[in-house]
N, C-alpha and C positions, 0 to 999 in steps of 0.2 A: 537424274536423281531417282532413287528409288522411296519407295513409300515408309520405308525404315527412318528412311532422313528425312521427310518428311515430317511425320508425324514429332519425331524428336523433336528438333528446329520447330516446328510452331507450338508445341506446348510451352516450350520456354518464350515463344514470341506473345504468348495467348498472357502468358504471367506479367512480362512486362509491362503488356499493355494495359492490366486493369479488368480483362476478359474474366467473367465466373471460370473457377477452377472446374476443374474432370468432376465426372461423376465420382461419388462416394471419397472424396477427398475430405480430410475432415475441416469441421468449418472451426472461424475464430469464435471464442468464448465473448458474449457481448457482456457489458455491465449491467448492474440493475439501473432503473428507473429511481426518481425520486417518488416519491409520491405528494400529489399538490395534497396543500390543506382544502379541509371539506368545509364548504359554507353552512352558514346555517340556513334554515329555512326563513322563509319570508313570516316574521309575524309570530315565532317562535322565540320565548322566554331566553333569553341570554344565561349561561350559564356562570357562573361564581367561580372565580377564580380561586390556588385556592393558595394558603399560606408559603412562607419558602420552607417553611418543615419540610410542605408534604403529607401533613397530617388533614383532615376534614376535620371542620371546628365541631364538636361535639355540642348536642344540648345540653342545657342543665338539667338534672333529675331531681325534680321537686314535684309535688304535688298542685301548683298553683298549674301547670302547664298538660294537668292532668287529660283532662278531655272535656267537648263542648255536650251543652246539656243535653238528655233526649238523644244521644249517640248511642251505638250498643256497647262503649268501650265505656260511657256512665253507668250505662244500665249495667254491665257484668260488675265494675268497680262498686257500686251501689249494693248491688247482693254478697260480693267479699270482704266488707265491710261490717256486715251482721253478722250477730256475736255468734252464732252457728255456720255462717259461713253459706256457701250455694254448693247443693249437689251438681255433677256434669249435670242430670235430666232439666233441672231448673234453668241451669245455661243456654241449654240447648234449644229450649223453648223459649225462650225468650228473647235470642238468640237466631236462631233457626240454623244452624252450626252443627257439623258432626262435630263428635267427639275429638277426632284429631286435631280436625278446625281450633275446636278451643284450647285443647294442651298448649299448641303453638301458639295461642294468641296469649293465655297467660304468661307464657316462658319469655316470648317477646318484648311484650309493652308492658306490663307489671315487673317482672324479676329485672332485666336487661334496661328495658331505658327506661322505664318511671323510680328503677330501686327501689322498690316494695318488695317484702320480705311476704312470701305465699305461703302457707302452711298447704302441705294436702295430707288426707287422711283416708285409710279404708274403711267401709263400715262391717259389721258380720254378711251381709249378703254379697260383697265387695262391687259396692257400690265406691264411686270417687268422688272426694268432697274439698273444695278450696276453701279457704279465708286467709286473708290479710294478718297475721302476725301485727301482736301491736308491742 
């Protein structure tokens, strides 16, 4: 026999039997995996299922569910309240809040989930001023 027939005849003999194929041969495509589910943590708040909507249950937007006393989300509701309303500087001191800090905190929990109506206004130095729309 020569090495020609060789080689031939055992590459076919290498396949039948189960042998890794030749180099650079290409390989089979495997599937993906499942992925297990993740447990929770030990001692960690279980999470709320949630309706068969699909929707997350909204709070209601009233004012009883406002905020607790001595919070700084009383203390800003407190100053936009008065009939003049809180400049940003009064916010922000009292507060301790840049400016952006507070845009977003009003736009957030006042306009979006408490549904309070915010007026803001510029003054001639263009200074910015909130209050509560009544």
């Amino acid at each position: 026999m020569t090495n020609e027939a060789v080689t031939s005849t055992g590459a076919a003999a290498v396949a039948e039997h189960g042998a890794t194929p030749k180099k650079g041969a290409p390989k089979a495509k495997k599937g993906a995996k499942e992925a297990a589910p993740k447990k929770q943590a030990k001692g960690a708040p279980k999470q709320p299922k949630e309706k068969a909507t699909g929707k997350k249950a909204s709070k209601p937007k009233t004012e009883a569910a406002a905020s607790r006393e001595g919070s700084k989300k009383a203390a800003v509701l407190e100053l936009l309240r008065r009939k003049e309303g809180a400049t940003m500087a009064e916010i922000a001191k009292v507060t301790g809040w840049q400016n952006h800090s507070i845009r977003g905190f009003i736009s957030g929990q006042f306009t979006k989930k408490m549904g309070l109506a915010v007026e803001s206004t510029k003054n001639e130095a263009g200074g910015r001023s909130y209050r509560i729309a009544k």
